[in-house]
N, C-alpha and C positions, 0 to 999 in steps of 0.2 A: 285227799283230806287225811290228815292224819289223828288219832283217837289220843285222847289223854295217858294214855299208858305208854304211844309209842313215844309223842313226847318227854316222859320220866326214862323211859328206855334210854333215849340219844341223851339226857341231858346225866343219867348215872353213867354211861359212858365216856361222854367229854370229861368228867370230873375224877374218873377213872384212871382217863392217860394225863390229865394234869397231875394226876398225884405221883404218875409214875416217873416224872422227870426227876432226875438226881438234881443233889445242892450244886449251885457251882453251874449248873449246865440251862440252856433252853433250847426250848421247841418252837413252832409255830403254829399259827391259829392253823393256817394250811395243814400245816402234816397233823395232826388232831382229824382235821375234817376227814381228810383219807383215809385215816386208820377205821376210824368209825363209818366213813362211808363202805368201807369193802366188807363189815359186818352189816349194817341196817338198807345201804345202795343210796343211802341219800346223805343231804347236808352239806354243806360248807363253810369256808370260814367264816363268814358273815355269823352264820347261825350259831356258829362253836363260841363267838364274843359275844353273842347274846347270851347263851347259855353261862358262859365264865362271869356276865356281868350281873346274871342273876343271883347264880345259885356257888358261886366260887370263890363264897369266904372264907373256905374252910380247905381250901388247895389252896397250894405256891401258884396262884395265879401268875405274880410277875412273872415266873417260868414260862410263861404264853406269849410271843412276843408277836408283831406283824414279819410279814417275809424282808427286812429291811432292818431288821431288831430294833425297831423300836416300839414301845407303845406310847397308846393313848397319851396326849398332855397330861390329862387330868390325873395320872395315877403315877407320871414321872417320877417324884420324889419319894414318893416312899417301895418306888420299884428301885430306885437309885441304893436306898438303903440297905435295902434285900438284897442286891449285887452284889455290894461292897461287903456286906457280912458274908455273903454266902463264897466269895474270892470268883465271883462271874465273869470268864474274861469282857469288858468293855471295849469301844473302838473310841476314840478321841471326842466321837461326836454323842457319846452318854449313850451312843446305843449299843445292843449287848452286837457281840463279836461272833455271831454265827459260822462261821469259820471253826474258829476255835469250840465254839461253846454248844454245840448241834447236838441233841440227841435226841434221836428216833420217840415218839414216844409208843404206849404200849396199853394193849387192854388187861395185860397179864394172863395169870391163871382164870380160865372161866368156868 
């Protein structure tokens, strides 16, 4: 069971490494989960897009992509937009180009 703090705990921390990603660049729900998993020992992707779909209006969410770069339907277009402005490399199929575009993300200074 987990208490309401540790909750706010895992969820300041996924919002953490969302903000840590550079313009131009993404991550994955996955490497998010690991970073914070090898601080708090739990979570995963599933939980990291619950938490981004809660509480991550206020981070470059589209920077959070699935291991396959793409996201969710529902938030395509205007993650579409966010690429294009941000010069994200894409792959032919509108999803981002992880390859190219991968970067680690991070809890920072703690």
């Amino acid at each position: 069971m987990t208490t309401e703090e540790e909750r706010e705990l895992y969820a300041e921390l996924v919002l953490r490494c969302a903000q840590s990603v550079p313009r131009g660049r993404a991550t994955t729900y996955g490497a998010i989960a690991d970073v914070v998993g090898e601080r708090l020992g739990r979570g995963g992707p599933r939980l990291v897009g619950s938490v981004l779909a809660r509480h991550g209006g206020g981070v470059p969410w589209w920077r959070v992509v699935r291991a396959d770069g793409s996201l969710p339907p529902s938030h395509d277009e205007e993650a579409r937009q966010a690429y294009l402005e941000e010069g994200t490399p894409l792959r032919a199929s509108g999803a981002v180009d992880l390859g190219r575009a991968f970067a680690g993300p991070s809890l920072g200074a703690q």
